[in-house]
N, C-alpha and C positions, 0 to 999 in steps of 0.2 A: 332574889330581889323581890321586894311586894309591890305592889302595883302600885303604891303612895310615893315609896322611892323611885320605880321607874317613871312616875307622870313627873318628879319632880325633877329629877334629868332631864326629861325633855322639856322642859321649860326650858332649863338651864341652857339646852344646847340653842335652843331657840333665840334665847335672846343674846347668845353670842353672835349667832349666824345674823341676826339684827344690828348687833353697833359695833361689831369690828369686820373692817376686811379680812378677808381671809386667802390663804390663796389657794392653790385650785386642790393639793393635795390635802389641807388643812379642811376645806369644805367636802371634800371625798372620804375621811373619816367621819366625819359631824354626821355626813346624811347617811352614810353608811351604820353608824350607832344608833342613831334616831330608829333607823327602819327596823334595826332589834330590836328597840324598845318599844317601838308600837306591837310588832307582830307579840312579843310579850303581854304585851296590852288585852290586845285583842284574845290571845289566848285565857288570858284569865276572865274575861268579860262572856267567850264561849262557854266556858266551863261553870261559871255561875248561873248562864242562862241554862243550860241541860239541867242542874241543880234545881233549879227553880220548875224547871218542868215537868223533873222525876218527883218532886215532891208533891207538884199537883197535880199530877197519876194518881200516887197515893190516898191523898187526901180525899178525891173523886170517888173512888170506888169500896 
């Protein structure tokens, strides 16, 4: 999944968790999936920042 897709899932689950009730197992998936796709998130967001850093090693020396 690329991180365009996963931010756009979490919109998606966001603005369900916004205008529908839900009930309690129904919100126990939502945030359950969310937190995948943030830590997804976040991993790609790591992983660009190292990128960024080993490039400007590079370039420095």
């Amino acid at each position: 999944m690329t991180y365009a897709e996963a931010i756009t899932e979490l919109e998606t689950l966001l603005a369900e968790l916004q205008e529908v009730p839900a009930d309690i197992d129904q919100l126990h998936a939502r945030v359950a999936r969310a937190e995948v796709l943030v830590a997804s998130c976040r991993a790609k967001l790591r992983g660009v920042e190292e990128q960024l850093a080993e490039l400007g090693k590079a370039t420095e020396g």
